[in-house]
C-alpha positions as CSV (number, residue, x, y, z in Angstrom):
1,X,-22.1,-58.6,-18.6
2,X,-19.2,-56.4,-18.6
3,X,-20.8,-53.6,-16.3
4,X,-21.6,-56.7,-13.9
5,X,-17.7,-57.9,-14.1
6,X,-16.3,-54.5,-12.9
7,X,-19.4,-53.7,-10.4
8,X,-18.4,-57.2,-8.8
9,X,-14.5,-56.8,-8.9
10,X,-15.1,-53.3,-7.3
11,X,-17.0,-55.2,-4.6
12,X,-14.7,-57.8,-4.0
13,X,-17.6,-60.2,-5.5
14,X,-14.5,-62.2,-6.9
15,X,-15.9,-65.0,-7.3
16,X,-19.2,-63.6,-8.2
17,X,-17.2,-61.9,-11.2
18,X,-15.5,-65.0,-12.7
19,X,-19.2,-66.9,-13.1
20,X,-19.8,-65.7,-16.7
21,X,-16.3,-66.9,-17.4
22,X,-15.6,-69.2,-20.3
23,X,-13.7,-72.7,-19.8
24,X,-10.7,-71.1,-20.9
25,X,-11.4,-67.5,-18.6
26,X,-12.0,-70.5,-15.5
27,X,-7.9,-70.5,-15.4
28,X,-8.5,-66.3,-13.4
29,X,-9.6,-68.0,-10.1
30,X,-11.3,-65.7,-8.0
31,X,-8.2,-65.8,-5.9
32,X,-5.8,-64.8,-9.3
33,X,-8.7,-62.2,-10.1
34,X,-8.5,-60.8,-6.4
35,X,-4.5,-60.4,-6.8
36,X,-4.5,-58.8,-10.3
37,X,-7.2,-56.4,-9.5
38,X,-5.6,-55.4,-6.3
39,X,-2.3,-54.5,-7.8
40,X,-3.6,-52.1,-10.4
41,X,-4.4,-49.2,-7.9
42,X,-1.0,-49.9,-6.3
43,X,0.5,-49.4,-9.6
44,X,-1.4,-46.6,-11.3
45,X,-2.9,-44.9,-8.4
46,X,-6.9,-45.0,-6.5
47,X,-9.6,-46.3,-8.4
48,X,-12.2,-43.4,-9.2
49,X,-14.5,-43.0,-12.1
50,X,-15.7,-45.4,-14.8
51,X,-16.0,-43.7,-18.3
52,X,-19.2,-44.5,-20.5
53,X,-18.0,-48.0,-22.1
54,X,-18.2,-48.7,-25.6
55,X,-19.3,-51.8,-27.8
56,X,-17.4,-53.5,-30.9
57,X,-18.5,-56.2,-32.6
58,X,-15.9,-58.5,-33.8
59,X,-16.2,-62.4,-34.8
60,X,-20.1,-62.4,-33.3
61,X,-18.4,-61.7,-30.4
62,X,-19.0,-58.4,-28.3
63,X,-15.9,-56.6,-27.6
64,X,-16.7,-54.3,-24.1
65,X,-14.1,-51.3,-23.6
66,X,-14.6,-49.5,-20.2
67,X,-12.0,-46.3,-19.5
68,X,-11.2,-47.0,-15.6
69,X,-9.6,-43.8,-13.8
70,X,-6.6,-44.5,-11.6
71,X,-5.3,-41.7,-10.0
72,X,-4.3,-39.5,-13.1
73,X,-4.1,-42.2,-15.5
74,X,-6.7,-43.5,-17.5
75,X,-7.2,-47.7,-18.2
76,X,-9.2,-49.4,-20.2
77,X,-11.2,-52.6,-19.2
78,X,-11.8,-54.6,-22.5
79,X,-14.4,-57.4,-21.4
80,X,-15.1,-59.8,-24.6
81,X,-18.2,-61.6,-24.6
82,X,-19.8,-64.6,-26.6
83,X,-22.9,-64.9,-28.3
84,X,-23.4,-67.8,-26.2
85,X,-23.2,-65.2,-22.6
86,X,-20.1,-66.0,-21.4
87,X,-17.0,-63.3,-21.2
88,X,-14.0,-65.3,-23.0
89,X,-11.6,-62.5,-22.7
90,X,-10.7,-60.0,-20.2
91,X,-7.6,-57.1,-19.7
92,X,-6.7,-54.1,-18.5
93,X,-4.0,-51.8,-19.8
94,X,-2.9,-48.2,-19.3
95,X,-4.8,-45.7,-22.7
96,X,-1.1,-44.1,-24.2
């Protein structure tokens, strides 16, 4: 689910990318989700590689952490997803 996310925001599939989203995700239209992902290469520099992601467990929940390259910084994506199959968190921050 997580892989799918990022494969569809790197596509532009915005609104293919919000579909697993939980009631409370809903709030990231695709249009919000277009605008946030846009802006991180204009802060941090060209999206390049994607890292080998790996999986926490935490509250039944699966907790998905994907190191992004931007330029020369490195991001993680942290996707969070429910037993139930639907991602109820998302975020992106710069790795220290």
């Amino acid at each position: 689910m997580s892989s799918k996310l990022l494969d569809d925001l790197d596509h532009g599939q915005y609104a293919a990318a919000g579909a697993d989203f939980d009631t409370k995700m809903k709030v990231l239209t695709p249009e919000r989700l277009q605008s946030f992902w846009e802006k991180l290469p204009e802060r941090w520099g060209a999206l390049g590689a994607r890292d080998n992601a790996r999986l926490v467990q935490k509250d039944g929940n699966d907790i998905v952490v994907t190191p992004l390259h931007f330029g020369d910084k490195v991001a993680n994506a942290v996707v969070v997803c429910t037993p139930a199959g639907q991602i109820s968190g998302f975020h992106v921050f710069l790795q220290p």
